[in-house]
N, C-alpha and C positions, 0 to 999 in steps of 0.2 A: 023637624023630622028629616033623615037624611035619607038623599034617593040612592036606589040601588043602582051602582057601576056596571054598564053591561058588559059582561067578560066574554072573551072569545079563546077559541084555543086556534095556536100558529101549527100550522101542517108542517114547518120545517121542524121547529126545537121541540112541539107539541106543548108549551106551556099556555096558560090559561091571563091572556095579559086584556087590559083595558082595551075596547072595542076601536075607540081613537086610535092607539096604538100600531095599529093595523092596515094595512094596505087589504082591501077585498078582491076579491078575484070573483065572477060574477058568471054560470054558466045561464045564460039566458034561455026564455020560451022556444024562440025559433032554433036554437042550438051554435049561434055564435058565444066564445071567451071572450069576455074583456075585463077591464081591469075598472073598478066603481071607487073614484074616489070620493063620492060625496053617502056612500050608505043607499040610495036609495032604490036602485033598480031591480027591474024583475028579476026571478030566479034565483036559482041556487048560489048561495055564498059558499067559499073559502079565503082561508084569511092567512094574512103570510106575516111576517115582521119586516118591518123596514129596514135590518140589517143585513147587512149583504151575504153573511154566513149562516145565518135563517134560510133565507133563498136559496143559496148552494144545496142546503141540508133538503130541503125540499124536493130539488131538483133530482139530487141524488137518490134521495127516498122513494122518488115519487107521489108525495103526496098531494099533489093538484088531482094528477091520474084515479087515486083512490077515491078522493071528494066527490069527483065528476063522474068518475065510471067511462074515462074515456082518453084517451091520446089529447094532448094539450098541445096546441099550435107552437110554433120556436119562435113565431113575434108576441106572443104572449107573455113570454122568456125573455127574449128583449128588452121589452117595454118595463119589466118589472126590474131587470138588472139596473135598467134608466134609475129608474126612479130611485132604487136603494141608492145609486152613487150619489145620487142629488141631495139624500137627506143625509148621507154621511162627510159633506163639505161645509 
């Protein structure tokens, strides 16, 4: 019996890709952003792709903004520009 893939959709390209696939963007209880690389923290997800023109498209869009319902800090931005370059070497 094969298990079901959890799918997520990317706020930058808005395709529907495997959950792994994904970088999580995490607005928490107390109302700090941060970025969930292991899946399991409190609050609200968004999910971005690990390619760095996902992110742009994102940024561009705003789609953190719309997930959260709120202004998204520029070390958040940061952090995730980090991390695309990392998985694109």
């Amino acid at each position: 019996m094969n298990k079901k893939v959890p799918l997520r959709q990317c706020v930058g390209c808005r395709e529907m890709k495997d959950k792994r696939e994904l970088i999580r963007v995490v607005h928490a209880p107390d109302g700090t952003i941060s970025l969930d690389f292991k899946g399991k923290m409190n609050g609200r997800g968004a999910y971005v792709c690990k390619c760095k023109d996902c992110l742009e498209k994102a940024i561009k869009n705003k789609g953190l903004e719309r997930a959260f319902k709120e202004a998204i800090p520029t070390s958040v931005y940061d952090s995730l520009l980090k991390e695309s370059e990392s998985f694109e070497q």
